[in-house]
N, C-alpha and C positions, 0 to 999 in steps of 0.2 A: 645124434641130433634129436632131440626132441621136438616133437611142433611140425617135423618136415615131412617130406615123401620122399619114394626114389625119386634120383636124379637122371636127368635123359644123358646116353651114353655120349663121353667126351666133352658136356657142357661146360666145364669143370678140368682141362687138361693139366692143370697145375699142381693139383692135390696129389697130395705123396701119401702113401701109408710106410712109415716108420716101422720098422720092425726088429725086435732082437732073439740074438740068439738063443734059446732055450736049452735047457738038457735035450740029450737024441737029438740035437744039431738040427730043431726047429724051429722057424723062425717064428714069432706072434707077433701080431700087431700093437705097438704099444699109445702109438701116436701118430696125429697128422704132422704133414710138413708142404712146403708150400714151394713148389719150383721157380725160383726167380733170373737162374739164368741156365746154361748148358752144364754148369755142374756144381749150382748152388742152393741148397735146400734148406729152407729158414725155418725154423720150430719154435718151440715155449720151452727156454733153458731147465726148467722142472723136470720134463721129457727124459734128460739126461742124468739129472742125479743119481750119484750111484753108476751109472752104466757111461761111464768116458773114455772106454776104449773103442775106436772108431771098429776095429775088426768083429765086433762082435753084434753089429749092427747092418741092416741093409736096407735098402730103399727102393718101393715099388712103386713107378709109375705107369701110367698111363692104360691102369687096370679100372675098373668096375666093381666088379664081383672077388672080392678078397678069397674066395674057397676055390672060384676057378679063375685065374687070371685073365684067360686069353691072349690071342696072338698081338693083339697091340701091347702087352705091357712089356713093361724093360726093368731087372731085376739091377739094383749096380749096389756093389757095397763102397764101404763108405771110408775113405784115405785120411779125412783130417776132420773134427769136433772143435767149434769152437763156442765157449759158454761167455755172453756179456760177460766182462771182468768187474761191473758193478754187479752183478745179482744179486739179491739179497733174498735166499730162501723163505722165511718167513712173512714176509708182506709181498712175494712175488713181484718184486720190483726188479726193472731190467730183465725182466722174464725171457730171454731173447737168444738163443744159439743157432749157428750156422754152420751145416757139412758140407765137406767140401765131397764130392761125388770120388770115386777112384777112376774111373772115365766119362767123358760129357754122355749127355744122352744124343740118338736122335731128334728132332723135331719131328711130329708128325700130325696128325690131326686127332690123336688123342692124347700128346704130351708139348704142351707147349709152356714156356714162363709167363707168368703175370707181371706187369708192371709196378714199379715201387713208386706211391702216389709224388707227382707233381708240384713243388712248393704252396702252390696256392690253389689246391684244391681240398675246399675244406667241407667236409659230407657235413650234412642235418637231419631232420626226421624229412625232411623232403627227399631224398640220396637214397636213389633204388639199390639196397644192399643184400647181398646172401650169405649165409654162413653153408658148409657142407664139412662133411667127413663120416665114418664107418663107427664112433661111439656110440655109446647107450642110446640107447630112442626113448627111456625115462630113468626118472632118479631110481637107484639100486635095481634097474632094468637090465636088459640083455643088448651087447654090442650088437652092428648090425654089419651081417658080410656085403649086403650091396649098399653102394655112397648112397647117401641122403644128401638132403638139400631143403634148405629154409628160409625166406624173405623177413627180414628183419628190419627193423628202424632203430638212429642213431640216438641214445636217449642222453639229453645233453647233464653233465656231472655233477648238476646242481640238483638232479633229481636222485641221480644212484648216491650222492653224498649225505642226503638227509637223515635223521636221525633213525628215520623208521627203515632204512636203507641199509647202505655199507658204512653211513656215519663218518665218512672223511677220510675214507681210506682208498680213494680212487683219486690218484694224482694226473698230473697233464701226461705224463707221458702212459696214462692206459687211458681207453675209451670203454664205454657204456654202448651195450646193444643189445637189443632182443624184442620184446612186445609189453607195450605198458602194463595190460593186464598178467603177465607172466604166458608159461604155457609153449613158447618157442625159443629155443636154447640150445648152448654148445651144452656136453655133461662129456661123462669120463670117455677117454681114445678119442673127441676130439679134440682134445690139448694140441698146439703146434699149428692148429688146420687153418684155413681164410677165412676171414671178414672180407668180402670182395665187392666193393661198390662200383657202381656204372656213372663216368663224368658224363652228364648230359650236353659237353661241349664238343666230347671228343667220340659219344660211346662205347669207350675202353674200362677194361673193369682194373680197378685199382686195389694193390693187398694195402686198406685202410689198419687192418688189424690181424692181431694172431692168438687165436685161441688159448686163453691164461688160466684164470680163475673164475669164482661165482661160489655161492651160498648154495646146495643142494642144484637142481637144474630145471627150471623152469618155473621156478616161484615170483609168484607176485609179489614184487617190490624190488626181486635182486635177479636182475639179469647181467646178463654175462660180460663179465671185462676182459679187453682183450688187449695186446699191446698195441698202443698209438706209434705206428709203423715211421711215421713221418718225420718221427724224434731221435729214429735212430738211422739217418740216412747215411749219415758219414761216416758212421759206426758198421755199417753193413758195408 
């Protein structure tokens, strides 16, 4: 996360750190992922490329600190991968995969799922939103072992479509977020992680988006697109 701080422990209980297998049968982090039910873990189908075999993968919750876990986190690998069957590499369209856990997790008060937004809850720059996860804290920067966290505004696709922008390459099914001036931004290992906005109706944070793509991380003009969650409800 660029632009952010650390995050206060467990504010955040949904965020997964994605991790695979390496040589010496160690794991690294390669991605966020986002806990939406007792053993369902949503990411940025990208994530997977290359790596679709679930055994070779595991999933860390309800951890902080990536170098020390501590006793709340829950380690589960991963029984089944599934990649949107539209994706389309290239223009990260249908950016969207889901694992299926090999046992549910606990609930506890630092792993809980986030909710998949409400038909007609539809965020703006008004829409108190955060992005978090353990990638780079700047462009060709250094990942970070404890979560970060960042407040961000929805920036509607008529601004990230402009010419001096991403030029027309942000369709309905991603959304636009970050900070008009640049400067606050998902960048690399947060891929897969939450856009989580707060309905001011209900006070529940809702997974708006999931960390996709972007132009370098944190530049003015091209903030971060992420997938528009909402489009693929029947799909998930």
């Amino acid at each position: 996360i660029v632009g952010g701080h650390d995050a206060q422990i467990g504010t955040w209980p949904w965020s997964v750190s994605l991790q695979h297998r390496q040589a010496w049968a160690h794991f690294v982090h390669i991605c966020g992922g986002v806990l939406i039910n007792k053993d369902s873990v949503l990411t940025a189908a990208h994530c997977i490329a290359g790596r679709k075999r679930p055994y070779t993968w595991r999933a860390v919750l309800g951890t902080h600190n990536l170098l020390k876990l501590g006793k709340h986190a829950a380690r589960k690998r991963v029984r089944s991968i599934t990649v949107h069957p539209q994706y389309e590499r290239e223009v990260f369209e249908n950016d969207i995969a889901l694992l299926e856990l090999a046992s549910p997790v606990h609930y506890s008060g630092y792993i809980q799922p986030i909710c998949l937004p409400p038909a007609d809850f539809h965020p703006d720059n008004q829409t108190v939103c955060f992005i978090s996860g353990w990638g780079r804290t700047k462009e060709k920067g250094n990942t970070s072992a404890v979560l970060k966290e960042a407040q961000v505004e929805i920036i509607p696709s008529s601004n990230c479509n402009s010419s001096e922008a991403y030029g027309g390459s942000v369709n309905n099914n991603m959304i636009c977020a970050g900070s008009r001036s640049g400067g606050t931004d998902t960048c690399q290992g947060d891929s897969g992680g939450p856009l989580a906005c707060s309905d001011p109706r209900t006070g529940k944070h809702y997974l708006v988006g999931i960390a996709s793509f972007g132009v370098g991380c944190g530049r003015e003009k091209f903030p971060g697109i992420y997938v528009r969650v909402s489009q693929y409800s029947s799909w998930i």
